[in-house]
PyMOL Python script that loads the backbone (N, CA, C, O; Angstrom):
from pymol import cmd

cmd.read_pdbstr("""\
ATOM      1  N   UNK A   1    -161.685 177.082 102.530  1.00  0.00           N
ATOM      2  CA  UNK A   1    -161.650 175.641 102.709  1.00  0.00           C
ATOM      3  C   UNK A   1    -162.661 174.951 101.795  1.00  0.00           C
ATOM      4  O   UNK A   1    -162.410 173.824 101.368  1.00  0.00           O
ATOM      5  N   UNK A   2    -163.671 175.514 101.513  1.00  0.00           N
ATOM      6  CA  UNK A   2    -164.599 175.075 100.896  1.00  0.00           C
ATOM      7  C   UNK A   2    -164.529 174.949  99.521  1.00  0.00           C
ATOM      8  O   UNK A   2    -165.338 174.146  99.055  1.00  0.00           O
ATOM      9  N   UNK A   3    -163.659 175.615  98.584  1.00  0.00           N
ATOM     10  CA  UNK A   3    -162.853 175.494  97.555  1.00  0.00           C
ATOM     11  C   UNK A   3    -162.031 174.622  97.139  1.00  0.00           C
ATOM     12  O   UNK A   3    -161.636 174.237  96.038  1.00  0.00           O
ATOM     13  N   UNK A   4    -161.819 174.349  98.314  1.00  0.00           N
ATOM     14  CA  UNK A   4    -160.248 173.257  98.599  1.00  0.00           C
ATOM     15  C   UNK A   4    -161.358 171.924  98.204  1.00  0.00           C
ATOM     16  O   UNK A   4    -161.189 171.201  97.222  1.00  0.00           O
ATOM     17  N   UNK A   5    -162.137 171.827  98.870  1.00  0.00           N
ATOM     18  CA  UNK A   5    -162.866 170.430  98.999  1.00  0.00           C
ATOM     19  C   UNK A   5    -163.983 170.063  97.668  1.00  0.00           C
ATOM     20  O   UNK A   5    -164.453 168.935  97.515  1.00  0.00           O
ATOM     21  N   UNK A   6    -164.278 171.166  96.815  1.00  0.00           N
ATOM     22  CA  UNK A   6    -164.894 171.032  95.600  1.00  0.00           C
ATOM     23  C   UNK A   6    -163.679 171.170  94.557  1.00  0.00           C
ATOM     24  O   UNK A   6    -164.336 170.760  93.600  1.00  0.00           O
ATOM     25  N   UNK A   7    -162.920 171.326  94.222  1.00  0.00           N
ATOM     26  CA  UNK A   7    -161.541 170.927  93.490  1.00  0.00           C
ATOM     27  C   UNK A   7    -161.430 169.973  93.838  1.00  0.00           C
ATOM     28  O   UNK A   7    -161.139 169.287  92.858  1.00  0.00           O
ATOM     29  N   UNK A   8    -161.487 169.171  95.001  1.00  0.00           N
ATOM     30  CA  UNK A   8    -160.405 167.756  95.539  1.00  0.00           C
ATOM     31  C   UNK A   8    -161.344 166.649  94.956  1.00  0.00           C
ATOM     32  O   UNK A   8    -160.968 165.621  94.392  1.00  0.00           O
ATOM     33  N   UNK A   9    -162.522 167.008  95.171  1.00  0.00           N
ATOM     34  CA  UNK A   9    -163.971 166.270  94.504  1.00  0.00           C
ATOM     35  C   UNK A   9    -163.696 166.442  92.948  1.00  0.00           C
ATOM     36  O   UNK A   9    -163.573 165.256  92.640  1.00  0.00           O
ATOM     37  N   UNK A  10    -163.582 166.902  92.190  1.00  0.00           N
ATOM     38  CA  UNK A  10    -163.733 167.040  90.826  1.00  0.00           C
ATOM     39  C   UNK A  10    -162.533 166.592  90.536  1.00  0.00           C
ATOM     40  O   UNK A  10    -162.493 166.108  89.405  1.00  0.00           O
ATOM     41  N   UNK A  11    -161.374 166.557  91.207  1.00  0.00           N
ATOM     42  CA  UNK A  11    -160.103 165.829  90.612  1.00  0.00           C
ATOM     43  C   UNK A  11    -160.114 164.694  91.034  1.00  0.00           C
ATOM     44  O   UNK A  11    -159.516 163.892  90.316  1.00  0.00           O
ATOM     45  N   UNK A  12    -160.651 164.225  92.103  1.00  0.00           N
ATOM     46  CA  UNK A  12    -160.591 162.769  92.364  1.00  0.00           C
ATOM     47  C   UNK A  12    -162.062 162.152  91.122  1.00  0.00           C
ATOM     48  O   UNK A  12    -161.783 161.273  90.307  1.00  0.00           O
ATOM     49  N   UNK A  13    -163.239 162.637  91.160  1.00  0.00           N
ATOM     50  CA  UNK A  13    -163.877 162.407  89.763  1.00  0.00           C
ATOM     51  C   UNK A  13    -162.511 161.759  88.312  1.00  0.00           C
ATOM     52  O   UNK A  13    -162.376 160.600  87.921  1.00  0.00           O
ATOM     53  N   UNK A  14    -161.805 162.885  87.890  1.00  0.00           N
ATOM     54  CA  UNK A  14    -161.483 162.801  86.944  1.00  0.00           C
ATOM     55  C   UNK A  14    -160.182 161.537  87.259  1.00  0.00           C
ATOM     56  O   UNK A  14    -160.143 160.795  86.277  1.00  0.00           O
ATOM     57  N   UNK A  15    -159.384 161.212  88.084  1.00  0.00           N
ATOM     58  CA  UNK A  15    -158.969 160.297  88.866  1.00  0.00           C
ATOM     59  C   UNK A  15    -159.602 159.054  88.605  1.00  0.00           C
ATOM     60  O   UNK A  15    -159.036 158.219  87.900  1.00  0.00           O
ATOM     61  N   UNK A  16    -161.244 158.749  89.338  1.00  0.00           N
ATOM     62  CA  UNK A  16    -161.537 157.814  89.581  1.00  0.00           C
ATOM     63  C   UNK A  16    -161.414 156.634  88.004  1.00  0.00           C
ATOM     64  O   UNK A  16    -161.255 155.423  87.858  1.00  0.00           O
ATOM     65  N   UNK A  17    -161.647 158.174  86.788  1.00  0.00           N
ATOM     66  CA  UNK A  17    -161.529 157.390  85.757  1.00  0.00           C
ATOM     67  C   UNK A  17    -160.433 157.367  84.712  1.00  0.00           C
ATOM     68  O   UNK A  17    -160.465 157.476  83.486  1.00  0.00           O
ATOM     69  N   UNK A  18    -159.087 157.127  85.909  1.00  0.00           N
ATOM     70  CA  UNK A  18    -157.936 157.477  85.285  1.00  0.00           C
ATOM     71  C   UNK A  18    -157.849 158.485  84.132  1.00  0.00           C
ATOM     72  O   UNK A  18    -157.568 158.239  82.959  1.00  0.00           O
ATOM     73  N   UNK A  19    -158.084 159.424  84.577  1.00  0.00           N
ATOM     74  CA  UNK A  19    -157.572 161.220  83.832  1.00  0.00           C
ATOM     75  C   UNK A  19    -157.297 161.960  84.720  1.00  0.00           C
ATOM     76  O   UNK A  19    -157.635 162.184  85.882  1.00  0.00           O
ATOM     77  N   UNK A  20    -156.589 162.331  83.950  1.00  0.00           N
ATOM     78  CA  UNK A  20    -154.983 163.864  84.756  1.00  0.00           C
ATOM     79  C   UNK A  20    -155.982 164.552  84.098  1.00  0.00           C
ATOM     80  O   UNK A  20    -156.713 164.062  83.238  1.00  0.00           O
ATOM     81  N   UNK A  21    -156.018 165.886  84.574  1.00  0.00           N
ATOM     82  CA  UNK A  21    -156.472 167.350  84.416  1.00  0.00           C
ATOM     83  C   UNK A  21    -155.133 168.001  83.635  1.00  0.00           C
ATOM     84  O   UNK A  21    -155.258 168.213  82.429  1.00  0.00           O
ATOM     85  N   UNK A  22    -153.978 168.293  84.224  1.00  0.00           N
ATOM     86  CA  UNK A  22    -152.878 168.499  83.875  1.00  0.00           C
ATOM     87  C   UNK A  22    -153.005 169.722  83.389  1.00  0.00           C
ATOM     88  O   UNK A  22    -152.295 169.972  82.415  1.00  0.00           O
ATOM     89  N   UNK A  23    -154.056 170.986  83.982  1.00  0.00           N
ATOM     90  CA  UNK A  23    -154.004 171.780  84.123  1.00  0.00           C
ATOM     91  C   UNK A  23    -154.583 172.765  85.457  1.00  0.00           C
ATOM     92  O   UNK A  23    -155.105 173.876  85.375  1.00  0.00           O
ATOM     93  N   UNK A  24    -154.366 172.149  86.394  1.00  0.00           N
ATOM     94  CA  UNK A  24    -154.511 172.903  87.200  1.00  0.00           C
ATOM     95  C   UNK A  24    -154.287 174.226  88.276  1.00  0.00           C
ATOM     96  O   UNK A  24    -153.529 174.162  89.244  1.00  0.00           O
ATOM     97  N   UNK A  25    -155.183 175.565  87.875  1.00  0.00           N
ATOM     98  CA  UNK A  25    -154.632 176.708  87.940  1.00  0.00           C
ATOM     99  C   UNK A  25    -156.324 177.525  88.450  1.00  0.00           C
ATOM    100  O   UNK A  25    -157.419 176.981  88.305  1.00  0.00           O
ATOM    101  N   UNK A  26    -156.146 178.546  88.886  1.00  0.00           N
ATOM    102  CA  UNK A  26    -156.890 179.901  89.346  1.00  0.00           C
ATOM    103  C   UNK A  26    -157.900 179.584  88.435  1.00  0.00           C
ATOM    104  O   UNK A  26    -159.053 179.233  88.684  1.00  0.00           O
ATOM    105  N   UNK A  27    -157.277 179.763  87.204  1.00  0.00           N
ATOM    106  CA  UNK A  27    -158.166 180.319  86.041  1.00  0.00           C
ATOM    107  C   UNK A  27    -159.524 179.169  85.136  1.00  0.00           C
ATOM    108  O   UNK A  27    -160.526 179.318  84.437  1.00  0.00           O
ATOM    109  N   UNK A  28    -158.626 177.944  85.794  1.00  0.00           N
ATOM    110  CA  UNK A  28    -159.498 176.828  85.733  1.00  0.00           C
ATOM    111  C   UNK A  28    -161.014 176.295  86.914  1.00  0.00           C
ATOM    112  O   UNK A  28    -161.738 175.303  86.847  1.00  0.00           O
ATOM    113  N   UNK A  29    -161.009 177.021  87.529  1.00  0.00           N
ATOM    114  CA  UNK A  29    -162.294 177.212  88.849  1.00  0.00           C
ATOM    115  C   UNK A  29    -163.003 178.168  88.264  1.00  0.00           C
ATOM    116  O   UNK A  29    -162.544 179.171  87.718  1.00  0.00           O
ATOM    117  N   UNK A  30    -164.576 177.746  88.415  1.00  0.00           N
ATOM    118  CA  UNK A  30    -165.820 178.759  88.247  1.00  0.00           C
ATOM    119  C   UNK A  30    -166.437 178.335  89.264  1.00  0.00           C
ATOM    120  O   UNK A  30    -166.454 177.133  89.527  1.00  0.00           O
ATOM    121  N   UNK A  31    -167.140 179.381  90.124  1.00  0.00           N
ATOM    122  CA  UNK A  31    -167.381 179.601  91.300  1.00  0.00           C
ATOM    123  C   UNK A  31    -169.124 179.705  90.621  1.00  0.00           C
ATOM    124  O   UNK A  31    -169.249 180.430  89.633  1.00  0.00           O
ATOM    125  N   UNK A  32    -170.020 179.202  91.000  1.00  0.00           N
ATOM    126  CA  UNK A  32    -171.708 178.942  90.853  1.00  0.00           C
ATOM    127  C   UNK A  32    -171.674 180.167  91.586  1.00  0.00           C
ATOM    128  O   UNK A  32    -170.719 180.133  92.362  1.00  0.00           O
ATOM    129  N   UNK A  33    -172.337 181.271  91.670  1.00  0.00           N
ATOM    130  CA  UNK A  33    -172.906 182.529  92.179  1.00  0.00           C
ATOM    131  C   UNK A  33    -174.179 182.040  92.844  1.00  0.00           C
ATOM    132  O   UNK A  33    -174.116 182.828  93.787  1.00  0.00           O
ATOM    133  N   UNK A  34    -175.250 181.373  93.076  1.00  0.00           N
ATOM    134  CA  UNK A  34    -176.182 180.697  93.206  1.00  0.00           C
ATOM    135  C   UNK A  34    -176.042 179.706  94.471  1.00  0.00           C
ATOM    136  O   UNK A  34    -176.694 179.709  95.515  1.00  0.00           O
ATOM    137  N   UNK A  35    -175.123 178.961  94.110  1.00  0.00           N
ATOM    138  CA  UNK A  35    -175.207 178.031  94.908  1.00  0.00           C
ATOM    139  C   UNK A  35    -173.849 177.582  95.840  1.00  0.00           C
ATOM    140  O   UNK A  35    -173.704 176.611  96.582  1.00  0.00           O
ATOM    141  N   UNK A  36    -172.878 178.733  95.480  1.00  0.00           N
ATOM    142  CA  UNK A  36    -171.309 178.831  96.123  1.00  0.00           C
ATOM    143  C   UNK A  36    -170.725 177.358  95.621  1.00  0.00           C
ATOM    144  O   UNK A  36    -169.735 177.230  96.341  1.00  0.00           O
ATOM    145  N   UNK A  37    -170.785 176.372  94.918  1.00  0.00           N
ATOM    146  CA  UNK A  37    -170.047 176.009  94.453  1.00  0.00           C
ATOM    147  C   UNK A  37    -169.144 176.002  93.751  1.00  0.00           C
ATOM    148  O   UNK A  37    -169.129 177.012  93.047  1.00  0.00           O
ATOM    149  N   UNK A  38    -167.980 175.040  93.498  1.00  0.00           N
ATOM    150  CA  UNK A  38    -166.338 175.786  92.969  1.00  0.00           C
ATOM    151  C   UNK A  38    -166.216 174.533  91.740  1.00  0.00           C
ATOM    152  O   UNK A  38    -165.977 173.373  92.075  1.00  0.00           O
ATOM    153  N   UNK A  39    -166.389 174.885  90.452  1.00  0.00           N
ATOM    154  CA  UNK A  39    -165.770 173.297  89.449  1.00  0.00           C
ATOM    155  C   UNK A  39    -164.771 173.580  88.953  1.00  0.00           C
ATOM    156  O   UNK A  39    -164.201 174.661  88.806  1.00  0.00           O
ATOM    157  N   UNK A  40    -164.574 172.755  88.724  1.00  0.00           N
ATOM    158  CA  UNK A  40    -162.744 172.352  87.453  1.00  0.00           C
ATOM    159  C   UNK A  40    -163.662 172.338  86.135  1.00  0.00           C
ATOM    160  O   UNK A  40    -164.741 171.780  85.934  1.00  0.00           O
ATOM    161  N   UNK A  41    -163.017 172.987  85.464  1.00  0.00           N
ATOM    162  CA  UNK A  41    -163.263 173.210  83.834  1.00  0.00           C
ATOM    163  C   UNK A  41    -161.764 173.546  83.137  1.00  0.00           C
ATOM    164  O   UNK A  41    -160.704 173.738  83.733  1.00  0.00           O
ATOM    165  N   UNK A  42    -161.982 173.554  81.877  1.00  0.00           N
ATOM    166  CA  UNK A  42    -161.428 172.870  80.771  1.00  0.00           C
ATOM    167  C   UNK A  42    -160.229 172.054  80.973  1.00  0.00           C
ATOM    168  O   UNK A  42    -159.037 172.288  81.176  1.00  0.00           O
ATOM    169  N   UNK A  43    -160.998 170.964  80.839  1.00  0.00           N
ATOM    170  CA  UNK A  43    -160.352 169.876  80.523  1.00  0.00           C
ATOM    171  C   UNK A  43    -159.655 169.188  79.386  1.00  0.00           C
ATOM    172  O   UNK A  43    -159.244 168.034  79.258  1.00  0.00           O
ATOM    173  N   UNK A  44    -159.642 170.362  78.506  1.00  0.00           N
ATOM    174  CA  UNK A  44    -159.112 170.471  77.321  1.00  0.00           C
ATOM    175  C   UNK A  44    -157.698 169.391  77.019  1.00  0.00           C
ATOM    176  O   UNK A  44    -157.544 168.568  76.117  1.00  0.00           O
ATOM    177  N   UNK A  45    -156.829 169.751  78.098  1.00  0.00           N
ATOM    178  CA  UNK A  45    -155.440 168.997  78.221  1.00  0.00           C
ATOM    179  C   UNK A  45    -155.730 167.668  78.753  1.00  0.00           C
ATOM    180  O   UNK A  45    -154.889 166.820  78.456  1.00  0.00           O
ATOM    181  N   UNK A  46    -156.619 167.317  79.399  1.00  0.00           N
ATOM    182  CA  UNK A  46    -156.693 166.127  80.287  1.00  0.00           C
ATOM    183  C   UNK A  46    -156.284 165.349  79.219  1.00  0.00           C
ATOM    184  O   UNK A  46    -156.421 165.692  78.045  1.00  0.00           O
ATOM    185  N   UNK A  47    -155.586 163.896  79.736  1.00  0.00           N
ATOM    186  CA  UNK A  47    -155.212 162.657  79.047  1.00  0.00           C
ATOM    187  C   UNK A  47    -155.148 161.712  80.291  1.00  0.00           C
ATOM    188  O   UNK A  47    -154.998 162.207  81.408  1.00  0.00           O
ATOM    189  N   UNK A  48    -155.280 160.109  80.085  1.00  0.00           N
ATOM    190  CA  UNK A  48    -154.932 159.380  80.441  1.00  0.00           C
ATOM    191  C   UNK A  48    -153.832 159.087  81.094  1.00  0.00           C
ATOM    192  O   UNK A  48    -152.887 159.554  80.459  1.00  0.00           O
ATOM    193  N   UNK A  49    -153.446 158.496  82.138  1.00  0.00           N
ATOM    194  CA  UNK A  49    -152.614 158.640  83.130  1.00  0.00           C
ATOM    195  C   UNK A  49    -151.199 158.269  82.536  1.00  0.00           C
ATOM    196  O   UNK A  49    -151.338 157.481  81.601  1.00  0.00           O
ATOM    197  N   UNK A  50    -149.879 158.591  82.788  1.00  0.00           N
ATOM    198  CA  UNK A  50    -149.068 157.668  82.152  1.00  0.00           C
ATOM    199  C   UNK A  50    -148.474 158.192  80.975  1.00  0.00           C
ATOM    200  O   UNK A  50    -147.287 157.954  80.752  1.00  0.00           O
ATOM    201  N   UNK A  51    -149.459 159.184  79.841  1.00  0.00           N
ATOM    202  CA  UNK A  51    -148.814 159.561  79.133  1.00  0.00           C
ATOM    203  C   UNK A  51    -148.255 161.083  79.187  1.00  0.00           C
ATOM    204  O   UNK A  51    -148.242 161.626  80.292  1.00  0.00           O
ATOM    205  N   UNK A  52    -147.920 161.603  78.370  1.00  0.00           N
ATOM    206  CA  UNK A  52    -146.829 162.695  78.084  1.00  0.00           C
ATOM    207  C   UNK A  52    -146.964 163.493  77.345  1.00  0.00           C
ATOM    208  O   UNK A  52    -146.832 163.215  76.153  1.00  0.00           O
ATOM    209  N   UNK A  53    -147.296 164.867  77.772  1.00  0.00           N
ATOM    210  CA  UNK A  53    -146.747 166.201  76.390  1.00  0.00           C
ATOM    211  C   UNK A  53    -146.486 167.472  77.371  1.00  0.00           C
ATOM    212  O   UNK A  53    -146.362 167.526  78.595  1.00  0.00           O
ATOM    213  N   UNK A  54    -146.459 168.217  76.620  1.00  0.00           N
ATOM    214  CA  UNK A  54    -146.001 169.530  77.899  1.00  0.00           C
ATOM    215  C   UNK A  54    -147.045 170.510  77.655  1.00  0.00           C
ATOM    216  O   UNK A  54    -146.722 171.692  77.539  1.00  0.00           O
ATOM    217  N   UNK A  55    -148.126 170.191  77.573  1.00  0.00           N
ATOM    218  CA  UNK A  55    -149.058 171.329  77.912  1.00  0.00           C
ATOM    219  C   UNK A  55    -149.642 171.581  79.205  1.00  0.00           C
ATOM    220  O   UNK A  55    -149.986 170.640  79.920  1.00  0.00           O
ATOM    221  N   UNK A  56    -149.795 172.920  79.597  1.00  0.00           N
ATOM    222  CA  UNK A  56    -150.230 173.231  81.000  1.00  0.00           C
ATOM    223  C   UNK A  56    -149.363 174.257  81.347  1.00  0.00           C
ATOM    224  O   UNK A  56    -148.190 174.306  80.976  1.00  0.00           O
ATOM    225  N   UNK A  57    -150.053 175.289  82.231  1.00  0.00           N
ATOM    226  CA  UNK A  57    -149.711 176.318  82.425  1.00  0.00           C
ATOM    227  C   UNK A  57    -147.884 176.308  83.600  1.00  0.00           C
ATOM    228  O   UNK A  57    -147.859 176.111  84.815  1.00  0.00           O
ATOM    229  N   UNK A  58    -146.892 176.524  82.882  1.00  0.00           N
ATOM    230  CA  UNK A  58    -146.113 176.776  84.018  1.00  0.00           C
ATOM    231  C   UNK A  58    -145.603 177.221  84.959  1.00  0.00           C
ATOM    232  O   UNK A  58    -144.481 176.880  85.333  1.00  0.00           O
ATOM    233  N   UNK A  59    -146.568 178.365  85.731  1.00  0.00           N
ATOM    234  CA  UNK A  59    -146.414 178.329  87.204  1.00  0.00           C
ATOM    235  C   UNK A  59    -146.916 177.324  88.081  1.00  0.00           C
ATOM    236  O   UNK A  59    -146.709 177.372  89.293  1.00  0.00           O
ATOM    237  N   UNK A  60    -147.710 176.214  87.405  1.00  0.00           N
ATOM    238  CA  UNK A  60    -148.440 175.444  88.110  1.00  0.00           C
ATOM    239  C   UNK A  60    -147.984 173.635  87.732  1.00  0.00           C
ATOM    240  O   UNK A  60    -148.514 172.584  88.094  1.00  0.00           O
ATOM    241  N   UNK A  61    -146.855 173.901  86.911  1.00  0.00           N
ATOM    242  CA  UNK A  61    -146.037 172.477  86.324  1.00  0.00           C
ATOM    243  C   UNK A  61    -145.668 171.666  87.429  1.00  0.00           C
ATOM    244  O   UNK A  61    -145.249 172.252  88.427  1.00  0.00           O
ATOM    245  N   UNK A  62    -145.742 170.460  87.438  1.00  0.00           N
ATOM    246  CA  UNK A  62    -145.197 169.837  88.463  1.00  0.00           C
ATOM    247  C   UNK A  62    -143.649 169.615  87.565  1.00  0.00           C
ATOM    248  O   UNK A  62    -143.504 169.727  86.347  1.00  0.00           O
ATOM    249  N   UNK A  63    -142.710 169.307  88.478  1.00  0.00           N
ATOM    250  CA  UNK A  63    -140.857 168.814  87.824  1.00  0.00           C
ATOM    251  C   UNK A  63    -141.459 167.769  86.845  1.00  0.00           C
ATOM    252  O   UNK A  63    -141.009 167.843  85.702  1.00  0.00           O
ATOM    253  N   UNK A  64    -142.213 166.993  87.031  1.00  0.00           N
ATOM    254  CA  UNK A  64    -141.793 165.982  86.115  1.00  0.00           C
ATOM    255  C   UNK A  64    -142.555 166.383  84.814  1.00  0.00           C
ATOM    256  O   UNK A  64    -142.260 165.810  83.765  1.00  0.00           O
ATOM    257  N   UNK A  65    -143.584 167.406  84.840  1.00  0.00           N
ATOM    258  CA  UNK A  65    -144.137 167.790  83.611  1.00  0.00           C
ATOM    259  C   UNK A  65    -143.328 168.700  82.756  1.00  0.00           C
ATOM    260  O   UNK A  65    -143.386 168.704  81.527  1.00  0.00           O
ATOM    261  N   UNK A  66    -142.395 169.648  83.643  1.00  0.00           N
ATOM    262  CA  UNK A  66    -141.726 170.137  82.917  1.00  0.00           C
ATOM    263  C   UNK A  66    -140.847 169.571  82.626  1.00  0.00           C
ATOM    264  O   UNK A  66    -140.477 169.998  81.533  1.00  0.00           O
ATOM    265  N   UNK A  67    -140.090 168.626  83.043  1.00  0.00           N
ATOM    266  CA  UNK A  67    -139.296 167.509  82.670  1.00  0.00           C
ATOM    267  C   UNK A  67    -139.310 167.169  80.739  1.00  0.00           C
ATOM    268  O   UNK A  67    -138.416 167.086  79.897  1.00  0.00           O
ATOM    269  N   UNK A  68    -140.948 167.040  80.694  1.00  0.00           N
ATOM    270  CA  UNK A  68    -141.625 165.902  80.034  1.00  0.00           C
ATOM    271  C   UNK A  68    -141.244 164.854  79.949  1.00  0.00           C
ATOM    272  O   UNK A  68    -140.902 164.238  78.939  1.00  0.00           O
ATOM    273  N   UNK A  69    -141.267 164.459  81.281  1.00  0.00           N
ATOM    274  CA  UNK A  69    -141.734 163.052  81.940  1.00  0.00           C
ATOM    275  C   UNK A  69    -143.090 162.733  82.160  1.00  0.00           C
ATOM    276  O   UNK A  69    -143.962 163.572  82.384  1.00  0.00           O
ATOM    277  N   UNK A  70    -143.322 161.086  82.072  1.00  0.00           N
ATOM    278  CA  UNK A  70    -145.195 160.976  81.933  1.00  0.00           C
ATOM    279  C   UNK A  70    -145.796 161.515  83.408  1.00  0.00           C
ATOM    280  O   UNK A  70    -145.138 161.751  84.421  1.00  0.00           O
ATOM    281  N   UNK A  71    -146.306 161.559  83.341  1.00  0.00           N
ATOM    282  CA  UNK A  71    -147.244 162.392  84.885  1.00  0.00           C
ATOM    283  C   UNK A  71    -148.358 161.429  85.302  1.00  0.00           C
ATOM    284  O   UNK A  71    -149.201 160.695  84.786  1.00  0.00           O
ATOM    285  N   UNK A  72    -147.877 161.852  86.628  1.00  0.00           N
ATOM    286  CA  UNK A  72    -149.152 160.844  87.287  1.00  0.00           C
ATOM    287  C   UNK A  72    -150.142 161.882  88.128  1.00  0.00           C
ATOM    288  O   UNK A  72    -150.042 163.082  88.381  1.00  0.00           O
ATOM    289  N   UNK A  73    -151.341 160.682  88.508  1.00  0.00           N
ATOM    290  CA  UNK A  73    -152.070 161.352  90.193  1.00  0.00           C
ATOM    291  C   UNK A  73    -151.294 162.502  90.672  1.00  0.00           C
ATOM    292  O   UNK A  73    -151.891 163.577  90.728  1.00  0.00           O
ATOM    293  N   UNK A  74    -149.745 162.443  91.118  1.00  0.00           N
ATOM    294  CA  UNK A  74    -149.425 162.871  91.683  1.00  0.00           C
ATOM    295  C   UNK A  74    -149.016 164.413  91.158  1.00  0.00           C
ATOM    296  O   UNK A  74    -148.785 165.259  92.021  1.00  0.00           O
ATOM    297  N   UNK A  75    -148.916 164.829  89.528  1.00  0.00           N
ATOM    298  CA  UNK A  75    -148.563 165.667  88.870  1.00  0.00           C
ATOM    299  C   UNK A  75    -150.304 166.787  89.080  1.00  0.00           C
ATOM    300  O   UNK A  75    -150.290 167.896  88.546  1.00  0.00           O
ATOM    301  N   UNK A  76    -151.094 166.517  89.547  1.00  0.00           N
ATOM    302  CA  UNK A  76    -152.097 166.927  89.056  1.00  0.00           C
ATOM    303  C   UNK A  76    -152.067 167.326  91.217  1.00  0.00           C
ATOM    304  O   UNK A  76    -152.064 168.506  91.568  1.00  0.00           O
ATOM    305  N   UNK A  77    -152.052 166.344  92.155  1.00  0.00           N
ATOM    306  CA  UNK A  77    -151.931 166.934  93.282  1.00  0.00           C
ATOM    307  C   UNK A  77    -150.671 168.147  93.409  1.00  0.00           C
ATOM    308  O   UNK A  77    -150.912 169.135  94.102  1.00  0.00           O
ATOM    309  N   UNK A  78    -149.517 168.041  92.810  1.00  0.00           N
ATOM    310  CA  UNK A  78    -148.675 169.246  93.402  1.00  0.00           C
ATOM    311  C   UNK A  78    -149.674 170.149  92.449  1.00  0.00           C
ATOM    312  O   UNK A  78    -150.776 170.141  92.997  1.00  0.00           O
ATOM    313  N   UNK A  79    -149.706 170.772  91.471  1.00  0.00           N
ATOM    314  CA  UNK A  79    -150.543 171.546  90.504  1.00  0.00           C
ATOM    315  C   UNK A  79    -151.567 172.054  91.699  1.00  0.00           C
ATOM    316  O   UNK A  79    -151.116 173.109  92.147  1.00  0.00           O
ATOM    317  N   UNK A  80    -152.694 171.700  92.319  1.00  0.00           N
ATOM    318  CA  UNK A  80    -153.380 171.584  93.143  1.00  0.00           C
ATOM    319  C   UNK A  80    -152.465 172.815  94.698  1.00  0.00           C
ATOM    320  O   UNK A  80    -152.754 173.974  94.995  1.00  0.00           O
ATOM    321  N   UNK A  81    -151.857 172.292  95.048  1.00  0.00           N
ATOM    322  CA  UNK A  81    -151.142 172.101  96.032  1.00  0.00           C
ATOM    323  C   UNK A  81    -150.347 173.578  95.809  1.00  0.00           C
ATOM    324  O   UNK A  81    -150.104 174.282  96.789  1.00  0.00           O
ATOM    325  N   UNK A  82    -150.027 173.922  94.671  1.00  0.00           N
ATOM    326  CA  UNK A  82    -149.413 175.143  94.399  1.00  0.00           C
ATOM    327  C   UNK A  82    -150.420 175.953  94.337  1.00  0.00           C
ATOM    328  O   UNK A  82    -150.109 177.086  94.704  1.00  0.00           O
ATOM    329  N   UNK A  83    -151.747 175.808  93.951  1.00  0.00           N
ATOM    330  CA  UNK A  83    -153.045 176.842  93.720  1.00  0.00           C
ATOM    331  C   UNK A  83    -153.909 176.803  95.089  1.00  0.00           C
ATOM    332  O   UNK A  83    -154.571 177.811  95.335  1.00  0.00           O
ATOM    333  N   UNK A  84    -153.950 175.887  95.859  1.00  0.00           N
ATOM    334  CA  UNK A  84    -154.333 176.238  97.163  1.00  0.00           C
ATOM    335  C   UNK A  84    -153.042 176.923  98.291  1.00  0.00           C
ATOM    336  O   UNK A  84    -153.348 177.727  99.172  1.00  0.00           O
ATOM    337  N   UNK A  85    -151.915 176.546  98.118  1.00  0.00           N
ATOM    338  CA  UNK A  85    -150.562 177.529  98.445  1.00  0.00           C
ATOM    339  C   UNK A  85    -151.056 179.328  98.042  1.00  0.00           C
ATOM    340  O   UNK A  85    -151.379 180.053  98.983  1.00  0.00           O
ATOM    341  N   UNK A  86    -151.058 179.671  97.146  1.00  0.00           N
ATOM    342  CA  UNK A  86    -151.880 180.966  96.627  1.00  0.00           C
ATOM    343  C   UNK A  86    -152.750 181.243  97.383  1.00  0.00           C
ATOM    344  O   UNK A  86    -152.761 182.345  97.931  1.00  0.00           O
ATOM    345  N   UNK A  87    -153.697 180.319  97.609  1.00  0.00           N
ATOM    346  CA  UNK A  87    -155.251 180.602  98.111  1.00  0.00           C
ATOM    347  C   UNK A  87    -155.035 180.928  99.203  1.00  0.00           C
ATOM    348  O   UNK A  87    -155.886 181.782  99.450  1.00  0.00           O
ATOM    349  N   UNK A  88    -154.244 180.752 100.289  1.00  0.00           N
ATOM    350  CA  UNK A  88    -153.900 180.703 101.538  1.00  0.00           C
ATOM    351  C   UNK A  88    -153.614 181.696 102.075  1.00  0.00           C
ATOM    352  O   UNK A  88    -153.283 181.683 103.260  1.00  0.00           O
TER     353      UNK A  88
END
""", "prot")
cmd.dss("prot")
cmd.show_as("cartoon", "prot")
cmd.util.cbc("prot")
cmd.orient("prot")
């Protein structure tokens, strides 16, 4: 659970300043050994909300990314939503 809630924090961060992650996956979490905290890293793909390309890992695509349709908030919660599905 505690994973769940330091991801939800770092995507609502990247959110607050309208940016998609638009990669969200396993391999994107580093876990602090120290201090048990969980971050989102590379943000490499992130863009501005609204726009469009098809990068990002596809087991973790939302329809409309694989679409390549523009992606919203909401492309970055299923992404999310499929990697805590796993976690479970």
């Amino acid at each position: 659970m505690f994973i769940a809630v330091c991801v939800i924090k770092g995507l609502k961060a990247l959110h607050d300043k309208s940016l998609l992650h638009r990669d969200i996956k396993p391999d994107n979490l580093v876990i602090n050994s120290r201090t048990g905290y969980v971050s989102l890293i590379d943000c490499g793909v992130s863009s501005p909300t609204g726009t469009c390309n098809d990068s990002g890992s596809l087991d973790y695509m939302s329809l409309e990314a694989l679409e390549g349709r523009p992606q919203s908030y909401s492309s970055d919660l299923y992404s999310l939503g499929v990697m805590l599905y796993e976690l479970i």
